[in-house]
C-alpha positions as CSV (number, residue, x, y, z in Angstrom):
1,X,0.0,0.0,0.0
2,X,1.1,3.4,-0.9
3,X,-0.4,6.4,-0.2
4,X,-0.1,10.4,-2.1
5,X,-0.4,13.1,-1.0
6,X,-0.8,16.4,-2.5
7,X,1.0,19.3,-3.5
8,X,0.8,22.4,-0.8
9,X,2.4,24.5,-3.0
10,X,-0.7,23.9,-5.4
11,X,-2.7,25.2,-2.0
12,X,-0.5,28.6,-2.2
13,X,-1.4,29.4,-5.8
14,X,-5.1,28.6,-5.5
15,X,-4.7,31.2,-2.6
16,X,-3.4,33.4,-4.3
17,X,-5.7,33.6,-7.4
18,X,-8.9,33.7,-5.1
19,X,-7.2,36.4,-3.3
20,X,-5.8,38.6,-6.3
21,X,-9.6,37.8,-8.3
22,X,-11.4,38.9,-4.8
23,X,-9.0,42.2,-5.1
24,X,-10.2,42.7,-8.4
25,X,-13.5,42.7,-8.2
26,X,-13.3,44.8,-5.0
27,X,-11.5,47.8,-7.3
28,X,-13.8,46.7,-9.7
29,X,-17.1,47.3,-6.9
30,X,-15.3,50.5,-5.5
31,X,-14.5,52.3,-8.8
32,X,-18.5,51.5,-10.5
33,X,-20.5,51.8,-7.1
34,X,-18.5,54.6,-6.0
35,X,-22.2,56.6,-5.7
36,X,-24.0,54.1,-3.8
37,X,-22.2,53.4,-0.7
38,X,-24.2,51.0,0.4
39,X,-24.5,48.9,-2.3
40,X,-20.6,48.8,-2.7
41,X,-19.3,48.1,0.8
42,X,-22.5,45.0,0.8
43,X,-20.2,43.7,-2.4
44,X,-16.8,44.6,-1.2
45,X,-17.4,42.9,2.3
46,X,-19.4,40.0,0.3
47,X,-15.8,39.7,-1.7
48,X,-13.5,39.6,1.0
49,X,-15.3,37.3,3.4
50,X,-16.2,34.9,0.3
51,X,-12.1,35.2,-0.6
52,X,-11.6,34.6,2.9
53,X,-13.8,31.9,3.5
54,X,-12.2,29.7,0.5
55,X,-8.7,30.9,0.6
56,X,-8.1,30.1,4.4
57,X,-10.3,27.7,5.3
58,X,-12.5,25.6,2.9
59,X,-9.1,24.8,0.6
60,X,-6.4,23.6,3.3
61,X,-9.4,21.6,5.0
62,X,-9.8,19.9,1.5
63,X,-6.0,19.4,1.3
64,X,-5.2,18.2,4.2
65,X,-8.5,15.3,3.8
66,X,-6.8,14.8,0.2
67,X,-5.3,11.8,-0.5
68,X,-5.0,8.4,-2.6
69,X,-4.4,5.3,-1.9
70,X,-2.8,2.5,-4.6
71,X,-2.6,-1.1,-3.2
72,X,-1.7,-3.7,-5.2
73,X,-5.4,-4.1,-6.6
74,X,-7.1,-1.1,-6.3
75,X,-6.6,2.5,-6.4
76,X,-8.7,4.7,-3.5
77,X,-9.5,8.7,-3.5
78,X,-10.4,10.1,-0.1
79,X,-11.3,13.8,-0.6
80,X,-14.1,16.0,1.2
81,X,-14.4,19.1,3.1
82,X,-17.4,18.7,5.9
83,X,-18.6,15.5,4.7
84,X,-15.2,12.5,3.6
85,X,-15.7,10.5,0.3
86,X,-14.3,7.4,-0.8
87,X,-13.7,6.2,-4.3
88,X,-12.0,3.3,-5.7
89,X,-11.8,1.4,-8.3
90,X,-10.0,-1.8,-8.8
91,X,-6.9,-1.3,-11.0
92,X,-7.8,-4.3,-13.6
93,X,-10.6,-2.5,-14.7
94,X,-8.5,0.9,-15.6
95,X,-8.6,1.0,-19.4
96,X,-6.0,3.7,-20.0
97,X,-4.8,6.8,-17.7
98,X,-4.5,10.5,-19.2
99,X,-1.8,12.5,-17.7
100,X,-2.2,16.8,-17.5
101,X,0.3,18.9,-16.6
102,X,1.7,22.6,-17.6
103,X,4.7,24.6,-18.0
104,X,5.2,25.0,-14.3
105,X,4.1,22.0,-12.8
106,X,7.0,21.3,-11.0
107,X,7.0,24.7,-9.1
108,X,3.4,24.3,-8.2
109,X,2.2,20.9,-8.3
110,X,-0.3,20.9,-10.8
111,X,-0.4,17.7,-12.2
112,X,-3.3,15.7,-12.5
113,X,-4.2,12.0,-13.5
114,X,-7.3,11.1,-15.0
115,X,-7.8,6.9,-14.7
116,X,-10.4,5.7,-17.6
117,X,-12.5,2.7,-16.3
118,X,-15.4,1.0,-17.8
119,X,-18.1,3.5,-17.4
120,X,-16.1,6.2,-16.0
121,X,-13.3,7.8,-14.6
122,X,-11.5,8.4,-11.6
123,X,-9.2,12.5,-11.1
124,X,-6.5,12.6,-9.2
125,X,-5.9,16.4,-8.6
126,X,-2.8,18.4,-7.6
127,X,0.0,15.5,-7.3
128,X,3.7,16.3,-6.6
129,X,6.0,16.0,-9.5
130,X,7.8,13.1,-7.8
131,X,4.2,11.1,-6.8
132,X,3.4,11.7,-10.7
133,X,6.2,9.6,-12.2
134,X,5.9,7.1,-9.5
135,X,2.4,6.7,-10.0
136,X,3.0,6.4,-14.4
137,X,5.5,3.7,-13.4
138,X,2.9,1.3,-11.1
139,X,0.6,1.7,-13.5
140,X,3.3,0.7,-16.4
141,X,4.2,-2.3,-15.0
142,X,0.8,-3.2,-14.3
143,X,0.1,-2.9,-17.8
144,X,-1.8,0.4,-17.7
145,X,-0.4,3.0,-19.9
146,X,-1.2,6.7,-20.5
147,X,-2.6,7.9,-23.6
148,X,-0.4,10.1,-25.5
């Protein structure tokens, strides 16, 4: 049994988008709603608490619960934020596995691994670099290979 983890530095970047996008459209609510106080500080506090409320606590709450789990017959994706899910799917019934990354998915872990099984499919989100190729080269010697 193995188990992955994923990348925090994935966590940092999703933080940092919410945060910059919640900035935005707080300049965004100041700059058009300017004339109706009201109105804007209702948006700019619904921004920042909704940025807040994502950045620094729903997301490390969903990494930290995130993880996967490959035994030598099946492969296991525990994920959840209030309530934990479970799902699995037995390994000799993967058909192929699609591998997605981009430029910089070293520096911030965002790789992902999509496992096609009869009927459906199975995401793993946000996996190191490292856990990546390790995970390719289970699945190669167990006769799963990733579509090009």
């Amino acid at each position: 049994m193995k188990e992955f983890f994923p990348d925090y530095s994935a966590l940092k970047l999703l933080q940092i988008i919410i945060c910059s996008l919640a900035g935005i459209l707080i300049f965004l609510s100041v700059l058009f709603l300017h004339p109706w106080k009201m109105i804007m500080w209702c948006f700019v506090g619904s921004f920042l608490l909704i940025a807040f409320v994502i950045s620094f606590f729903c997301l490390p709450i969903y990494f930290s619960n995130l993880r996967y789990i490959l035994t030598s017959s099946q492969v296991t994706v525990c994920s959840g934020i209030f309530f934990r899910r479970e799902q699995s799917i037995p390994l000799q019934s993967v058909q192929f596995a699609q591998l997605i990354t981009g430029p910089w998915d070293g520096i911030f872990g965002l790789n992902f691994m999509i496992l096609y099984v009869y009927g459906g499919s199975l995401m793993m989100f946000f996996l190191k670099n490292s856990d990546r190729r390790e995970l390719t080269e289970i699945l190669e010697r167990k006769g799963i290979f990733h579509a090009p």
